[in-house]
C-alpha positions as CSV (number, residue, x, y, z in Angstrom):
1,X,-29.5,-33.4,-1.7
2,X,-26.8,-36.1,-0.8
3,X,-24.0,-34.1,-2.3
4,X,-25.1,-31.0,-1.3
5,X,-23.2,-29.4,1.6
6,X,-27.0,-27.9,2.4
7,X,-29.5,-28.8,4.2
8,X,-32.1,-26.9,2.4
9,X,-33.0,-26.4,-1.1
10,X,-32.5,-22.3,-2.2
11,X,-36.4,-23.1,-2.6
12,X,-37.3,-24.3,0.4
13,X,-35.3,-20.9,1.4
14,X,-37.3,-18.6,-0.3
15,X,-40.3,-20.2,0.5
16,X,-39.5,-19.7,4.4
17,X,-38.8,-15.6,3.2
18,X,-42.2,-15.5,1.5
19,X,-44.0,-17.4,4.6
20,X,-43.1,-14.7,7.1
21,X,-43.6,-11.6,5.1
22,X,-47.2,-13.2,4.7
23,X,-47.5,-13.6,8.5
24,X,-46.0,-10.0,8.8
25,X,-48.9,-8.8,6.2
26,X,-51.5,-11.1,8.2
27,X,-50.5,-9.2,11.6
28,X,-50.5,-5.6,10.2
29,X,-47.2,-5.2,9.2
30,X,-47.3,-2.3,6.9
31,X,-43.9,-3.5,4.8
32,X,-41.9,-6.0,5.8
33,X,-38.2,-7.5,4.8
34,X,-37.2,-10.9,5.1
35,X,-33.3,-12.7,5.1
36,X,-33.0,-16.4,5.3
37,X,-29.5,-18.1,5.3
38,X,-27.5,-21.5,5.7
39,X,-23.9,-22.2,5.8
40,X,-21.5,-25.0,6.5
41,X,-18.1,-25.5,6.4
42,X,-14.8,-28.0,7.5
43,X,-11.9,-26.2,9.2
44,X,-8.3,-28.1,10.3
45,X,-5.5,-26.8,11.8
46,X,-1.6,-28.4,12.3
47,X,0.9,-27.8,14.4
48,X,4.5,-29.5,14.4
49,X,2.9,-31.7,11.8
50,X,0.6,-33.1,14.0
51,X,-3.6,-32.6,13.7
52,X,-4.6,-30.0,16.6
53,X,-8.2,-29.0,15.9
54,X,-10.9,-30.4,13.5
55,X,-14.3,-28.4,13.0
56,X,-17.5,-29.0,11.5
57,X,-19.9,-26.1,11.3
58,X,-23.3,-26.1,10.3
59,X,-25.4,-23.0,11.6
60,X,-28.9,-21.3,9.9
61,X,-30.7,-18.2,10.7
62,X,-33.2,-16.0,9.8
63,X,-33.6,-13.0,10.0
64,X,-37.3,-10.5,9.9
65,X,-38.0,-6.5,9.9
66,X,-41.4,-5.2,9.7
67,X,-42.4,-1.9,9.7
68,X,-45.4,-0.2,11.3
69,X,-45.4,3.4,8.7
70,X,-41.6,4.7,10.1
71,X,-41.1,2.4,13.1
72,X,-38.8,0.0,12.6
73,X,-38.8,-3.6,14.1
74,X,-36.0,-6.7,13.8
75,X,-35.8,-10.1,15.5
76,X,-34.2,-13.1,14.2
77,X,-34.1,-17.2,15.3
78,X,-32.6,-20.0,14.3
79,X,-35.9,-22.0,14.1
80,X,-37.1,-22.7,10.6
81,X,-40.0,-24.3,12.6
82,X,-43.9,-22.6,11.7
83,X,-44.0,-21.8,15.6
84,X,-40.9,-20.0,15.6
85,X,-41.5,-18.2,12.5
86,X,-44.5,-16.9,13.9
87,X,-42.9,-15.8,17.0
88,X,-40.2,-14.2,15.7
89,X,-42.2,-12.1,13.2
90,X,-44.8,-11.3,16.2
91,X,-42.0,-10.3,18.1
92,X,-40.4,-7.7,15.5
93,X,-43.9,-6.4,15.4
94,X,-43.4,-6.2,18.9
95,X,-40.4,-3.8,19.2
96,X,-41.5,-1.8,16.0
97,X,-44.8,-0.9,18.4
98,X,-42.6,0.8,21.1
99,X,-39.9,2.1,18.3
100,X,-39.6,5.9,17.7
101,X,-40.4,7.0,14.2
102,X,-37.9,7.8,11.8
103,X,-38.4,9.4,8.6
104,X,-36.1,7.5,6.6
105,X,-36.8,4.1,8.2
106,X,-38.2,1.8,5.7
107,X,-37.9,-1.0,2.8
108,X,-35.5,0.5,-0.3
109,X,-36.8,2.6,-3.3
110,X,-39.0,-0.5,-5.7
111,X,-36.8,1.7,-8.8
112,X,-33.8,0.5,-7.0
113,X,-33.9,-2.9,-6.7
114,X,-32.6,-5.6,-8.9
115,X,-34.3,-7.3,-11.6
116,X,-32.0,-9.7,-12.3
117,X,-30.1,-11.9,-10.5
118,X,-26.5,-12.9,-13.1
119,X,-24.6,-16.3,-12.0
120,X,-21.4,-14.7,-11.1
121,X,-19.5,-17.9,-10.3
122,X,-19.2,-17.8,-6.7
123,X,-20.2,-21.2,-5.4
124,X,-17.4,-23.9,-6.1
125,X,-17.8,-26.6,-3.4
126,X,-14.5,-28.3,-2.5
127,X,-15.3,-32.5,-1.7
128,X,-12.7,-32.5,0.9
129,X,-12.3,-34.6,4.0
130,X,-10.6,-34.4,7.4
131,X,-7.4,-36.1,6.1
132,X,-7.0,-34.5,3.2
133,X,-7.4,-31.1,4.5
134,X,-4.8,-31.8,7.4
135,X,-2.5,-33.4,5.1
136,X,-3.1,-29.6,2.8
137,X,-2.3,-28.2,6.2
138,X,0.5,-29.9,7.4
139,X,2.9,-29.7,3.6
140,X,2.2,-26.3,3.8
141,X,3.7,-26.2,7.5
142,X,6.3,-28.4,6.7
143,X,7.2,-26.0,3.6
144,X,7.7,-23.0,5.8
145,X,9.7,-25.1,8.3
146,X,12.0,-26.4,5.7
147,X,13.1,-22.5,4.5
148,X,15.4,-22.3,7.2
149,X,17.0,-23.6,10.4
150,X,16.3,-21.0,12.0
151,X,12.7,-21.1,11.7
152,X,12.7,-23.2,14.6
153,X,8.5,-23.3,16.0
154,X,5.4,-22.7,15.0
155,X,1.7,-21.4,15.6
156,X,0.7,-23.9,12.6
157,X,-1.0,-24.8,8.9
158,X,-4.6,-24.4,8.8
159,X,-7.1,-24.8,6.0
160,X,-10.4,-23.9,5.6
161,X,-13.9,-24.5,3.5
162,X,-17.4,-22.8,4.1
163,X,-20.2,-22.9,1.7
164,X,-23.1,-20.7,2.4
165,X,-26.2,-19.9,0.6
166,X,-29.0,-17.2,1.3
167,X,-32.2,-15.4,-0.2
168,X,-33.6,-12.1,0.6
169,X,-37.3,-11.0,0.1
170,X,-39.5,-7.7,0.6
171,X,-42.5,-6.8,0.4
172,X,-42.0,-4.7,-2.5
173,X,-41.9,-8.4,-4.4
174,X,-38.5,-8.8,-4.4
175,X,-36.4,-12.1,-3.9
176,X,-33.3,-13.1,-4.7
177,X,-30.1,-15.1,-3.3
178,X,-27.5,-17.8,-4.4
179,X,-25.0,-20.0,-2.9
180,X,-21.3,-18.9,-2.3
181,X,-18.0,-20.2,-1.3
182,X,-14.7,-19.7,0.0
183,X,-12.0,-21.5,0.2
184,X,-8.4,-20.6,2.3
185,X,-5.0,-21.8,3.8
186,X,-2.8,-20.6,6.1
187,X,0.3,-20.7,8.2
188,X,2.4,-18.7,10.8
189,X,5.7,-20.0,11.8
190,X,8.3,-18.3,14.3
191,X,11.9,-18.0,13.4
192,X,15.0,-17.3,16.3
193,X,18.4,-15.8,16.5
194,X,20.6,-15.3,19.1
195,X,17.4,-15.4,21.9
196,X,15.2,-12.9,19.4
197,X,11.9,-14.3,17.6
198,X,9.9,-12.9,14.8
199,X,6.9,-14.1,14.2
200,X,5.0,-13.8,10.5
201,X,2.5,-15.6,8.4
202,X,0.8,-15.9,5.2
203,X,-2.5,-16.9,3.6
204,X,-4.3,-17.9,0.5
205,X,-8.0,-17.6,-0.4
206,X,-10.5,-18.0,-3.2
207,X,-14.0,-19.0,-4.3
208,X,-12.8,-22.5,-5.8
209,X,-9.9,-24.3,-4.2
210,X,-8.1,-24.2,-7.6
211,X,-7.6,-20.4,-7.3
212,X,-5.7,-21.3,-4.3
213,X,-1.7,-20.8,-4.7
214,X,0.1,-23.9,-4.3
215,X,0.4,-24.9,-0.4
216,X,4.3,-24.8,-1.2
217,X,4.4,-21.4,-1.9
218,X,1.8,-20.6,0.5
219,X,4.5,-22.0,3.6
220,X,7.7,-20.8,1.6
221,X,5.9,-17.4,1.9
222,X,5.4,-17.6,5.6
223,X,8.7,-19.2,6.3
224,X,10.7,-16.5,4.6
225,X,8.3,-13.8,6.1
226,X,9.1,-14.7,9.4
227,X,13.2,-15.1,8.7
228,X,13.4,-11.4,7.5
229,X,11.8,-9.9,10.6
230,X,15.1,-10.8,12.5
231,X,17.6,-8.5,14.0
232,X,14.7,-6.1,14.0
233,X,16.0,-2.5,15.1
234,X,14.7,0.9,16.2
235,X,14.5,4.1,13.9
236,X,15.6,7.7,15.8
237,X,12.4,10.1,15.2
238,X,12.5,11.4,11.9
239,X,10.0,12.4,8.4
240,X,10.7,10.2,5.3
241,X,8.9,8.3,2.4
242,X,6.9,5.4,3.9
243,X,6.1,2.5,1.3
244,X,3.0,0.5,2.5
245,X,3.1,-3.2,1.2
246,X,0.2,-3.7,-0.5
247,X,-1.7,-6.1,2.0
248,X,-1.8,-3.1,4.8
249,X,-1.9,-0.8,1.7
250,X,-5.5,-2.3,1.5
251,X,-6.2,-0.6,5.0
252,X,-5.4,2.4,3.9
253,X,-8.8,1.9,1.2
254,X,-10.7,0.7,3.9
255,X,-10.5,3.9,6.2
256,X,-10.9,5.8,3.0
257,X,-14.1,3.5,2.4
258,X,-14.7,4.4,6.0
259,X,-15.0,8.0,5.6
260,X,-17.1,8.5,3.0
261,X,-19.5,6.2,4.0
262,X,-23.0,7.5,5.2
263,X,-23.4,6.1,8.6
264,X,-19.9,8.5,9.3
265,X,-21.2,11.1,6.9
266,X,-25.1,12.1,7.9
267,X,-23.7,11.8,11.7
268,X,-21.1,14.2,10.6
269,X,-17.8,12.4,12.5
270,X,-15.9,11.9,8.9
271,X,-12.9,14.5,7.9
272,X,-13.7,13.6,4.8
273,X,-17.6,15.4,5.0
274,X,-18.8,17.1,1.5
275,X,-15.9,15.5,-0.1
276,X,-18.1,14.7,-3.1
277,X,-16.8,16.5,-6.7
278,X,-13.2,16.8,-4.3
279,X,-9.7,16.4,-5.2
280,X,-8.7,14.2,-2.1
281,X,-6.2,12.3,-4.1
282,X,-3.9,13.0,-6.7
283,X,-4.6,12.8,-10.6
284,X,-3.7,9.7,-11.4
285,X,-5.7,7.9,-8.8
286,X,-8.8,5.9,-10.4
287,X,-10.9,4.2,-8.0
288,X,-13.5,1.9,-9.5
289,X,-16.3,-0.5,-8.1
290,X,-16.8,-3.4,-10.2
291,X,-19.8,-5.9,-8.5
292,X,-19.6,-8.1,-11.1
293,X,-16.2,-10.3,-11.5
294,X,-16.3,-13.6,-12.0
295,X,-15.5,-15.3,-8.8
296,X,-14.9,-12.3,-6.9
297,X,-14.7,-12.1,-2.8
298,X,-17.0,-8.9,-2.8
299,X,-19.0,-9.6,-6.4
300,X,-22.8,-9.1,-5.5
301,X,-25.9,-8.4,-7.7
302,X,-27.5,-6.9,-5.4
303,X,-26.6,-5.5,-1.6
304,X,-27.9,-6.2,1.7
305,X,-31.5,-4.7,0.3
306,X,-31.9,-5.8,-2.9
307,X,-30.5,-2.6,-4.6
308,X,-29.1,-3.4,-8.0
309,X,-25.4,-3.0,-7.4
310,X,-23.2,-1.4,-10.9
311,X,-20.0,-0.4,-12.0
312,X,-19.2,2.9,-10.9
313,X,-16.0,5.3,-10.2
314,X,-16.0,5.8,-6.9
315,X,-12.4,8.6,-7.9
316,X,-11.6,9.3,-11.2
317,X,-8.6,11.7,-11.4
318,X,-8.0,12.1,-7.7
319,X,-12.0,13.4,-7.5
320,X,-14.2,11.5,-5.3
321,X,-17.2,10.5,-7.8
322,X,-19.5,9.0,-5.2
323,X,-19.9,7.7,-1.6
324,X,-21.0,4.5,-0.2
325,X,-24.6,4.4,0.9
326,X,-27.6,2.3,2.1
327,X,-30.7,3.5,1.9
328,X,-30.9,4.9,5.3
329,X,-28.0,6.7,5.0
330,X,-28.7,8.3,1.5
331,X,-32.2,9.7,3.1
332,X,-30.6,10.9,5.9
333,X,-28.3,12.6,3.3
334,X,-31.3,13.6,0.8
335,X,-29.5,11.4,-1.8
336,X,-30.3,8.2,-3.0
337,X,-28.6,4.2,-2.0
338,X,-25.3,3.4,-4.3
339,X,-26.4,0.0,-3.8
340,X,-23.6,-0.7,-0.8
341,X,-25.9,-1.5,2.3
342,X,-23.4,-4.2,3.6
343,X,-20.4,-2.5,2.2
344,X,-18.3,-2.2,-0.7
345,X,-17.8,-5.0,-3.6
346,X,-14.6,-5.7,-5.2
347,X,-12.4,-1.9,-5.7
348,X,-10.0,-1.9,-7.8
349,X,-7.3,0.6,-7.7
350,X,-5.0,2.0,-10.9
351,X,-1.6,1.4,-10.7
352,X,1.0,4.0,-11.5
353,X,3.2,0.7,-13.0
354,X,6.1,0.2,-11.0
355,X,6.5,-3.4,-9.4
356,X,7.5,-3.5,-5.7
357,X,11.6,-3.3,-6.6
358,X,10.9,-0.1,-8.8
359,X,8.8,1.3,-5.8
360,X,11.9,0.7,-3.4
361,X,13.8,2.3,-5.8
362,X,11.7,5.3,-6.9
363,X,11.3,5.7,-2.8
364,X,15.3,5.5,-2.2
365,X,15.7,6.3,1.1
366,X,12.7,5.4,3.5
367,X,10.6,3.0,5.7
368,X,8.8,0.1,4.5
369,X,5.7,-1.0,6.4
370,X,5.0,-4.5,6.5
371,X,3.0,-4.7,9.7
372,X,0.4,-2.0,11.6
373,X,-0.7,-2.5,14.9
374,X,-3.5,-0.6,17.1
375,X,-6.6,1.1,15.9
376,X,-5.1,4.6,15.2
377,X,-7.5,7.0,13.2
378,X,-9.7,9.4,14.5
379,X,-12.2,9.7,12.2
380,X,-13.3,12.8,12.5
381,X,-10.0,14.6,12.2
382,X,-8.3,12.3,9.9
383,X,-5.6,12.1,12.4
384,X,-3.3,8.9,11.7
385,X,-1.0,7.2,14.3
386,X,-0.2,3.5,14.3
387,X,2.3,1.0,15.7
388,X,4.4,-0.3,12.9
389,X,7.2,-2.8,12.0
390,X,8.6,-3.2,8.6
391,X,12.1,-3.0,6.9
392,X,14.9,0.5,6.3
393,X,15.1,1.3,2.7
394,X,18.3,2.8,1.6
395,X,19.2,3.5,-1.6
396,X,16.4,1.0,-3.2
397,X,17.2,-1.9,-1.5
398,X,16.1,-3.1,2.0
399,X,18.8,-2.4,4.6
400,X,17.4,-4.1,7.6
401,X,14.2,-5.1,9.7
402,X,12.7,-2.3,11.9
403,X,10.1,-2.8,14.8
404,X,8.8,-1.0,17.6
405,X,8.5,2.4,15.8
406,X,5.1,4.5,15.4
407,X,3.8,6.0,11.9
408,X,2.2,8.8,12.0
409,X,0.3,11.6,10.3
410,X,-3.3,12.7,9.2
411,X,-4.6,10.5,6.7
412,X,-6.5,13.2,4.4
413,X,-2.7,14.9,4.0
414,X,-1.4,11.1,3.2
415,X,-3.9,10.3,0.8
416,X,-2.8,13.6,-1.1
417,X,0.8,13.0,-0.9
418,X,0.4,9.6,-2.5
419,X,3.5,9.4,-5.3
420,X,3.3,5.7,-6.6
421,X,0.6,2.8,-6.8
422,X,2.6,-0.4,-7.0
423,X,1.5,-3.2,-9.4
424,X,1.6,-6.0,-6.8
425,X,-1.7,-6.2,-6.2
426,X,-3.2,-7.5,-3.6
427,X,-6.1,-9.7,-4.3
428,X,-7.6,-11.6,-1.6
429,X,-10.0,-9.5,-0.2
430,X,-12.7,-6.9,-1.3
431,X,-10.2,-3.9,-1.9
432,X,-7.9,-4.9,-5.1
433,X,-4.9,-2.2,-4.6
434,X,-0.7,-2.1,-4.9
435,X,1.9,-0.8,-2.4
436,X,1.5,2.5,-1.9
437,X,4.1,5.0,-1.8
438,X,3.7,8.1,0.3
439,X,5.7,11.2,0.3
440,X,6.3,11.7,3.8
441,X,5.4,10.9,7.3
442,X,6.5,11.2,10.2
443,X,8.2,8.0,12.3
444,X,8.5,8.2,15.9
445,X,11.1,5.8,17.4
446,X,14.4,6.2,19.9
């Protein structure tokens, strides 16, 4: 396995899987579950053009939960060794022992699980080397430099190159896994007028390192970021349109994701409980999960318990379709797993067709947000209130920066009041969605 960034074969995994649910079995283990995984990976960073950090990781684990009838047990090591596998798997047998019972504890429906395991083209190893990463690192630094005089320091280029590979096993028979990859670049740079800064960055990332965008662009991206930011000012306390660009538009999904996901739901802190068969968005909103993209960041046959993951509509015409559950949380719900123990796989959001000019436009008078700071949703209200930076919109087109202002709202009345879903889509993380244009919110400032 010279070439092979592993140190194991996806064999020799899955025969490490199969030798500790035998050992669970052996020591009375009535079901048992099983993850073994392996990962390495090069990261370099630049600064000023000049190398700052280099690191090799290499790092292996696994991972064993037994069950004695409803009592759950879990321990994991780092030592593929026979000793250690013994120990650990006596040692989840161990805590299982002195574990409450649980009704829904236990290994996921056998109907469920996948039966098939489809090459979705996730493992593309890049043969990079320390120099030719930081010399990746350090054009794309020197590109964002170059945009403007003003751009006068920097927090630096970095790029980045894991490989990991993993197989999960049960005792219901089922094993499965595959190598993955993931390739990225980055750079922040700081730009400085009259005694002001602004800081801003941007990033690229993919399965195979030519998915990446140009290192060029990636820079030219952060440069200009950063350069907009300045002469920043404050907004006086008023209600008006807020356009979300779409990479903080994508948090926006996540808290949705968030709330109608069952650890939230069967412990009841969500505002959106029993939102199943709801309108919570408007009609023209179409959520969809799709598990299986080529090269996707989320594509998965299978979640975190072998479940068969599928296509689905998570919100077809505004009307949640479905939630996002394990198999512990769907018992605890009396439903059954949507296959997402581990979360969700690759969402992709319809579009309402306007590009990012025709939202500014169709928006006319409002606040851009660019930038969110804090944690602020309570989950259990929907109540929504977070820092914000970002740009005044007047008349279509961007009238100048804005910065320490707060957004703020309840996020079940936002996600009603949506009016637009941009086409600039952001793709470079598990939720695939536009700018999102919002009626009205409040924005608290001078």
């Amino acid at each position: 396995m010279s070439d092979s960034p592993f140190s194991y074969t996806s064999q020799s995994l899955a025969d490490l899987a199969g030798q500790a649910l035998d050992l669970a079995r052996r020591d009375g283990a009535s079901a048992a579950e099983v993850e073994v995984s392996e990962g390495s990976g090069l990261s370099v960073s630049v600064r000023q053009g000049a190398l700052e950090t280099i690191e090799h990781n290499r790092d292996k684990g696994i991972g064993v939960t037994v069950y004695l009838g409803r009592r759950r047990g879990h321990a994991s090591t780092s030592d593929f060794s026979a000793d250690a596998l013994a120990r650990v798997v006596d040692k989840a047998l161990s805590i299982a022992r002195y574990t409450a019972e649980d009704d829904c504890a236990g290994l996921a429906d056998e109907a469920l699980l996948a039966t098939s395991v489809p090459d979705l083209d996730l493992y593309h190893p890049w043969d990079i080397d320390v120099d030719q990463a930081g010399a990746l690192a350090r054009d794309c630094e020197a590109a964002a430099l170059a945009v403007d005089a003003r751009i006068r320091n920097s927090e630096g280029g970095s790029l980045s190159s894991q490989n990991s590979q993993f197989v999960y096993a049960n005792s219901l028979g089922f094993s499965g896994g595959y190598p993955s990859s993931r390739q990225s670049l980055s750079c922040a740079v700081i730009a400085e007028e009259d005694g002001a800064m602004q800081r801003d960055y941007w990033y690229t990332t993919a399965r195979a390192a030519g998915d990446l965008d140009d290192v060029a662009v990636v820079g030219r991206r952060a440069g200009e970021r950063a350069l907009r930011r300045l002469r920043g000012r404050r907004l006086s306390t008023r209600q008006c349109p807020v356009l979300f660009e779409a990479p903080v538009a994508s948090g926006l999904l996540a808290s949705f994701v968030s709330a109608i996901s069952g650890g939230h739901l069967y412990r009841k802190s969500s505002f959106l409980l029993d939102s199943l068969g709801q309108q919570i968005f408007p009609g023209f909103v179409r959520i969809q999960e799709q598990p299986f993209l080529p090269r996707g960041l989320a594509s998965s046959p299978f979640d975190a318990e072998g479940v068969a993951t599928h296509e689905r509509d998570v919100v077809r015409d505004g009307v949640v379709q479905g939630y996002f559950l394990s198999s512990y949380s769907a018992r605890k719900l009396g439903l059954r797993s949507t296959g997402n123990a581990g979360g969700n796989h690759n969402l992709i959001v319809s579009t309402t067709g306007e590009d990012f000019d025709a939202l500014l436009r169709k928006m006319g008078t409002g606040l851009l947000v660019t930038e969110l700071l804090g944690h602020g949703l309570n989950m259990v209200t929907g109540d929504y209130s977070r820092g914000a930076a970002g740009f005044w919109v007047e008349n279509g087109q961007i009238a100048h920066a804005v910065e320490e202002i707060t957004i703020a709202g309840n996020l079940r009345d936002m996600l009603r009041d949506i009016v637009a879903l941009g086409t600039d889509v952001e793709t470079r993380g598990s939720r695939r969605v536009g700018s999102i244009l919002i009626g009205r919110m409040t924005v608290a400032g001078e």
